[in-house]
FIMAR-854444 format. One record per residue (C-alpha): residue in one letter; x, y, z; residue number from 0. Coordinates in steps of 0.001 Angstrom, whole numbers. Layout:
# residues N
<site code="A" px="X" py="Y" pz="Z" pos="NUM"/>
...
END
This chain:
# residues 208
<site code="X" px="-30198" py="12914" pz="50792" pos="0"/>
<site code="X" px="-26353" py="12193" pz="51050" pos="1"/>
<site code="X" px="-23933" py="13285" pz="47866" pos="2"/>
<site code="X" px="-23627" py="9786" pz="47027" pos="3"/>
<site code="X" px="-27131" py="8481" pz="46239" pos="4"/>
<site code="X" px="-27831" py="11716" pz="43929" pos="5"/>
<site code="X" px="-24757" py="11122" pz="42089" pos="6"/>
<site code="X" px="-25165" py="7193" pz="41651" pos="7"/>
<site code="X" px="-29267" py="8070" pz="40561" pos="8"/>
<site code="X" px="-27822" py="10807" pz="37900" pos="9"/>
<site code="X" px="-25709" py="8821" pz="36513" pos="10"/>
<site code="X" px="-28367" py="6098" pz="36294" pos="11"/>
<site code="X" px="-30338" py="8056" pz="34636" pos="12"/>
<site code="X" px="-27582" py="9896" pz="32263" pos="13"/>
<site code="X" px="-27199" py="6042" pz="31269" pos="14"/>
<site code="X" px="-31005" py="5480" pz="30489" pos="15"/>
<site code="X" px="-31270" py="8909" pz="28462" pos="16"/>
<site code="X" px="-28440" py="7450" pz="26173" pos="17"/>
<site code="X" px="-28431" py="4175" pz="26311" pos="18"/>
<site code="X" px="-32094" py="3272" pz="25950" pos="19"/>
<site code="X" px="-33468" py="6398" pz="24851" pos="20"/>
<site code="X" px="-31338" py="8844" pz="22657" pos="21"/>
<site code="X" px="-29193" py="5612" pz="21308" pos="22"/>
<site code="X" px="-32089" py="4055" pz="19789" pos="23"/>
<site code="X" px="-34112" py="7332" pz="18563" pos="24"/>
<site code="X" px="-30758" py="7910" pz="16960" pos="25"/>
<site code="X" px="-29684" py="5081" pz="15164" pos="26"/>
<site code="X" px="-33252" py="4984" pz="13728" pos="27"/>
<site code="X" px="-32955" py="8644" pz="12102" pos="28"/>
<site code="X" px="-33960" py="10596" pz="15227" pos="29"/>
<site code="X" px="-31265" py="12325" pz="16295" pos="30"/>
<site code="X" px="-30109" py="12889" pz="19765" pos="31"/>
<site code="X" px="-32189" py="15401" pz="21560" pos="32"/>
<site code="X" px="-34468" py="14738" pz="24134" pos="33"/>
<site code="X" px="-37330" py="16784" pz="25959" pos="34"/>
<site code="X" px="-38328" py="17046" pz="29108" pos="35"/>
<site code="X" px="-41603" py="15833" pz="30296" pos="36"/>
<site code="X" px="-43919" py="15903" pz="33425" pos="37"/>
<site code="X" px="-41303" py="13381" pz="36370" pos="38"/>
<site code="X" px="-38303" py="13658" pz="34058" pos="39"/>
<site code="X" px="-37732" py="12816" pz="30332" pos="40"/>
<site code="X" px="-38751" py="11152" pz="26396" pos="41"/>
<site code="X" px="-37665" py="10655" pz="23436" pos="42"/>
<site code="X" px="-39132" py="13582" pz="20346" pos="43"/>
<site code="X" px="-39543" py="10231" pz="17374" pos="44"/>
<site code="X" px="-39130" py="6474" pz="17672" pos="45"/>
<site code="X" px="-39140" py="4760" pz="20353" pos="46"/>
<site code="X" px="-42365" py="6338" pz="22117" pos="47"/>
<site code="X" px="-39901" py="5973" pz="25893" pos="48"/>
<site code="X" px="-39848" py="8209" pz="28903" pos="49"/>
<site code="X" px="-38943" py="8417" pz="31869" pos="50"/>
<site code="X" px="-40952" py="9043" pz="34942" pos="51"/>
<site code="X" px="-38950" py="9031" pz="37896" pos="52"/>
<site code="X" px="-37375" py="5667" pz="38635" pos="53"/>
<site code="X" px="-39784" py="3607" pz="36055" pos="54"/>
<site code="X" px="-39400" py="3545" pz="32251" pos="55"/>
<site code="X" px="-42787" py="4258" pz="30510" pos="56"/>
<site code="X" px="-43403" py="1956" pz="27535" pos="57"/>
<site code="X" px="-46711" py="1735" pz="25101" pos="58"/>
<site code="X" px="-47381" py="-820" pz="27161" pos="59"/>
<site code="X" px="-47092" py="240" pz="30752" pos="60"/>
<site code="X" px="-44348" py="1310" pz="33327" pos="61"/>
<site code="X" px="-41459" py="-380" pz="34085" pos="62"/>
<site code="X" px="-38827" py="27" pz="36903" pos="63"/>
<site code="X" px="-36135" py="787" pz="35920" pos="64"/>
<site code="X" px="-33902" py="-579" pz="39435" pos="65"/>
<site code="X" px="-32350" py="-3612" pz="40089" pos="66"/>
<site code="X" px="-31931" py="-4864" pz="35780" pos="67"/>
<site code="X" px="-29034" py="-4005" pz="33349" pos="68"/>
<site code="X" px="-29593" py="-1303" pz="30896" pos="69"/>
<site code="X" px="-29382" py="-4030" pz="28080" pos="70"/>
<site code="X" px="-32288" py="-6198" pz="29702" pos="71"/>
<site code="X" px="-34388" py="-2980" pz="30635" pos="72"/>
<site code="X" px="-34069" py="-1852" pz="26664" pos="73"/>
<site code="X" px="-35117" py="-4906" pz="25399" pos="74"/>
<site code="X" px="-38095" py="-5135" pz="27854" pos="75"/>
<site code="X" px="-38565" py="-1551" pz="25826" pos="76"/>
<site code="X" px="-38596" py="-3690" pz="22605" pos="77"/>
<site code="X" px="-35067" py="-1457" pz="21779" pos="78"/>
<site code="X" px="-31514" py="-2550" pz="21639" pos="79"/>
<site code="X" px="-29295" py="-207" pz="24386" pos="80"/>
<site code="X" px="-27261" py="1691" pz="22248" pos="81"/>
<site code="X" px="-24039" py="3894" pz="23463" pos="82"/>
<site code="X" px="-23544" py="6723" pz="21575" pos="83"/>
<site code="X" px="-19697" py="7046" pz="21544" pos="84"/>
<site code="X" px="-19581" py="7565" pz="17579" pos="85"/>
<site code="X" px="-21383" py="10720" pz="18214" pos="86"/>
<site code="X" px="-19598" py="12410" pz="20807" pos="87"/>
<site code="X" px="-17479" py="11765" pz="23860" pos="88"/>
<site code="X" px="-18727" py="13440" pz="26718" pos="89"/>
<site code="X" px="-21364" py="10960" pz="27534" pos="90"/>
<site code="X" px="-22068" py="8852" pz="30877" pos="91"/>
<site code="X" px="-19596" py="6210" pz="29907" pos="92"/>
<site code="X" px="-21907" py="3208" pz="30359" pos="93"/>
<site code="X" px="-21926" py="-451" pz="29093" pos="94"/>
<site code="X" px="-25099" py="-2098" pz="28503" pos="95"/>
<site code="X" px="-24417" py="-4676" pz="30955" pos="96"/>
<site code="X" px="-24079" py="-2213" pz="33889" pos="97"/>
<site code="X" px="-27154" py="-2793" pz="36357" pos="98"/>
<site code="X" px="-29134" py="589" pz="37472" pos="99"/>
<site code="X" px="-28699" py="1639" pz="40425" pos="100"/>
<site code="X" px="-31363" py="4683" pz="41112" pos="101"/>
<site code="X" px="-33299" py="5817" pz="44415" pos="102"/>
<site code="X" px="-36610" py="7227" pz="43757" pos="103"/>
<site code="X" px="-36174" py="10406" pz="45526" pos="104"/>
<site code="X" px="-33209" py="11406" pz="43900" pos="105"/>
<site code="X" px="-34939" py="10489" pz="40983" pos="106"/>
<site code="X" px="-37618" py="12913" pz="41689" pos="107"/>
<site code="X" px="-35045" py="15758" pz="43107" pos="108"/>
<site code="X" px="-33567" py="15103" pz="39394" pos="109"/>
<site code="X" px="-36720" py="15051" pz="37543" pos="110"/>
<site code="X" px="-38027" py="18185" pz="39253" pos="111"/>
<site code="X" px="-34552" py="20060" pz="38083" pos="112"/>
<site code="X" px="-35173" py="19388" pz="34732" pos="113"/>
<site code="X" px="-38814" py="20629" pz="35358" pos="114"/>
<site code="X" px="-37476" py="24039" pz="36880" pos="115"/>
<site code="X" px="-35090" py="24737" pz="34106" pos="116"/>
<site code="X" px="-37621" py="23816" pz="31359" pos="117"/>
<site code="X" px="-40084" py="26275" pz="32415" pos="118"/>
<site code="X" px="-37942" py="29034" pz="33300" pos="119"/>
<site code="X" px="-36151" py="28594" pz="29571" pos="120"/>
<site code="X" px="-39432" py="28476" pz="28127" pos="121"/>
<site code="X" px="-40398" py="31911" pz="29804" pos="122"/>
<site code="X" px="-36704" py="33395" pz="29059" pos="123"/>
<site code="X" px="-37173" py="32543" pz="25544" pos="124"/>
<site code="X" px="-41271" py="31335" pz="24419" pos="125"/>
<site code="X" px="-40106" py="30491" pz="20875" pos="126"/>
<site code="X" px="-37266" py="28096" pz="21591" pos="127"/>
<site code="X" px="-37786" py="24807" pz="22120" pos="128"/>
<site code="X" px="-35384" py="23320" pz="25535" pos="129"/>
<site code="X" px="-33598" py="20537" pz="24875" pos="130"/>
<site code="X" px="-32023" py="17940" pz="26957" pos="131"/>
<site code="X" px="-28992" py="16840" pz="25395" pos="132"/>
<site code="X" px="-27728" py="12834" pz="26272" pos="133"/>
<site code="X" px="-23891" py="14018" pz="25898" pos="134"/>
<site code="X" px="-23599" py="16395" pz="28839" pos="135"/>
<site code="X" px="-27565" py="15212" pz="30146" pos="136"/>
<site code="X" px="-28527" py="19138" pz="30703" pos="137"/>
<site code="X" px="-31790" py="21280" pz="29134" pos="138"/>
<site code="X" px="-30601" py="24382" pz="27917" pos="139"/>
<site code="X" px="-31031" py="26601" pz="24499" pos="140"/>
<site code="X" px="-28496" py="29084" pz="23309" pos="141"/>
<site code="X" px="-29664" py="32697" pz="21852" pos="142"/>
<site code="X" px="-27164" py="34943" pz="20607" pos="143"/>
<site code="X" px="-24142" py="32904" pz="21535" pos="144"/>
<site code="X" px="-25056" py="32493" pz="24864" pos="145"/>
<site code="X" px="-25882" py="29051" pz="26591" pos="146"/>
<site code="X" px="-28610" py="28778" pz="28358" pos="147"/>
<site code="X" px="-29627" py="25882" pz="30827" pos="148"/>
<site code="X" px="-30008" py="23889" pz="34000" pos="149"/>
<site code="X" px="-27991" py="20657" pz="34935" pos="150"/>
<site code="X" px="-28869" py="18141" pz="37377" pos="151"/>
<site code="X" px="-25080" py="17956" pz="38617" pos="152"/>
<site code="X" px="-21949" py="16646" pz="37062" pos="153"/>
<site code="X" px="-18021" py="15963" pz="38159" pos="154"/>
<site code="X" px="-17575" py="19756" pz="38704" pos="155"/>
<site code="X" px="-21133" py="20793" pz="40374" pos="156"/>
<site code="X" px="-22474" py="17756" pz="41996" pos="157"/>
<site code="X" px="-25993" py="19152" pz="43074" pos="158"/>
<site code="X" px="-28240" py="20650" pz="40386" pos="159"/>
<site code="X" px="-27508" py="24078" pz="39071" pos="160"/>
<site code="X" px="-28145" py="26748" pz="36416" pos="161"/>
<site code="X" px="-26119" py="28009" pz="34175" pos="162"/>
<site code="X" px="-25068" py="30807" pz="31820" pos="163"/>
<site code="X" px="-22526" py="30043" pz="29265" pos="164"/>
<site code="X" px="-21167" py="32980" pz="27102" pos="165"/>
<site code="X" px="-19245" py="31170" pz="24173" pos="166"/>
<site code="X" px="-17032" py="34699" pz="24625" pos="167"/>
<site code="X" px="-15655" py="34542" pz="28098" pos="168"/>
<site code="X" px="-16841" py="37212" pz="29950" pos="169"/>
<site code="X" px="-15104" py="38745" pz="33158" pos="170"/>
<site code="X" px="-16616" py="40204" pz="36511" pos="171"/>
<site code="X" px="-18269" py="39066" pz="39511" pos="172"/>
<site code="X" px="-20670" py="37049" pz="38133" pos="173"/>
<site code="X" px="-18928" py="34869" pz="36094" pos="174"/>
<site code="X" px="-18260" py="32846" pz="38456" pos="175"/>
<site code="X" px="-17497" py="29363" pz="36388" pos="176"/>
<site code="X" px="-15050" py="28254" pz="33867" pos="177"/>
<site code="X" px="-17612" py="28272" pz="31618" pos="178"/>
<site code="X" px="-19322" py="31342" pz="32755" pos="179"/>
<site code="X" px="-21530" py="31588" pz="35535" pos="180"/>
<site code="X" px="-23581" py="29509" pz="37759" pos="181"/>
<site code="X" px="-25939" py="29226" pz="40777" pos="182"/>
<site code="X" px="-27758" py="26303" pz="42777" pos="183"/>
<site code="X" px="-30987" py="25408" pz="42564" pos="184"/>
<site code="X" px="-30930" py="24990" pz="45878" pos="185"/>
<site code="X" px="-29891" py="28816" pz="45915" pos="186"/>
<site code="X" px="-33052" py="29179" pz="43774" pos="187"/>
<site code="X" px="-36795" py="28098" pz="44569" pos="188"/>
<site code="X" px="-38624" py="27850" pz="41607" pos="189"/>
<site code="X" px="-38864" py="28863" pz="37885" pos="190"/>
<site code="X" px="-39118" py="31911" pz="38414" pos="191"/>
<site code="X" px="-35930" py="32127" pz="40365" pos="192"/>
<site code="X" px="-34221" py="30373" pz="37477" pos="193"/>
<site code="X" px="-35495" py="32924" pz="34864" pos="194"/>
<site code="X" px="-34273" py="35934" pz="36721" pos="195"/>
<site code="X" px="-31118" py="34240" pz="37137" pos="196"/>
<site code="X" px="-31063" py="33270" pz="33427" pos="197"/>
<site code="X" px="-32562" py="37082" pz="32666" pos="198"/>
<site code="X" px="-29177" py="38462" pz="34655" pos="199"/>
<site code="X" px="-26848" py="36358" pz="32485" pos="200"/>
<site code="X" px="-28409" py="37537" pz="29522" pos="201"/>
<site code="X" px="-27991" py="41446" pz="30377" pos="202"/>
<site code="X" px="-24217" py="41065" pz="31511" pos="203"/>
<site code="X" px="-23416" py="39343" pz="28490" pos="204"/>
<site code="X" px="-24899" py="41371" pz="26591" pos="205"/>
<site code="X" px="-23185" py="44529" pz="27958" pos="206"/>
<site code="X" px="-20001" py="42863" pz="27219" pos="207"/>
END
């Protein structure tokens, strides 16, 4: 898959997570988080929305979620796209009116990032819950002052990739990122991968 159609399809879908999903939940007393779900993404209160690959899943059936605006594909949702800009500023930086542009097996690729992260967070850590946050449109927790998490790409990383994210700066070879460290997925196979990534993080931080 070239660079370009993964990074059009995130940022798709980083539109649909806050534009038709978190916007609405929000403005309706919901707050912002989202979870991730078998094929990608939904909402935790009102609207009952998620995402499954490149369709929208609505009480009433699937929708794709190609070829529309974000505006016409929230009101076929029976919701009103809504940017959350008033909340924070790191978002997608999407108008209603843009059309979606997504390919289904980036989509998928994306979807099974999320999937990866979410189960190796839930093994790090049983009695957190993972959230995917709309802002930044990554599923991480944080324990101890330490972020935890896997992104599906953004203007630094463009592939997906896990992350540790001391809010102390750490130094040494591992830290490898502004932020603190991080690896591809493509660097690591499955869950389990992740975890012992994650598990790493956690024992250099915590040794200071």
């Amino acid at each position: 898959m070239d660079e370009q159609t993964l990074i059009s399809s995130r940022r798709a879908l980083h539109g649909v997570a806050e534009l038709i999903l978190a916007g609405p939940q929000y403005r309706r007393g919901g707050g912002i988080r989202l979870r991730v779900v078998p094929g990608g993404f939904s909402t935790v209160a009102w609207p009952d929305l998620r995402v499954d690959g490149d369709q929208l899943i609505i009480p009433s059936g699937p929708l794709d979620l190609s070829g529309g605006t974000f505006a016409e594909r929230a009101t076929a949702a029976g919701v009103e796209a809504s940017k959350l800009d008033d909340v924070y500023s790191g978002g997608p930086g999407i108008e209603p009116d843009d059309r979606i542009q997504l390919d289904p097996a980036a989509a998928r690729l994306l979807a099974d990032a999320f999937s990866v992260g979410d189960a190796a967070l839930r093994a790090l850590a049983p009695d957190e819950q993972p959230i995917l946050w709309p802002e930044h449109f990554d599923v991480g927790i944080t324990l101890d002052e330490v972020n935890y998490g896997v992104s599906p790409g953004d203007e630094g990383i463009s592939t997906p990739y896990a992350y540790v994210g001391p809010w102390t700066p750490r130094t040494g070879d591992f830290w490898n990122a502004p932020f603190g460290a991080s690896q591809l997925l493509s660097e690591l196979p499955d869950a389990a991968a992740v975890l012992e990534f994650f598990r790493a993080g956690r024992d250099r931080a915590a040794a200071g």
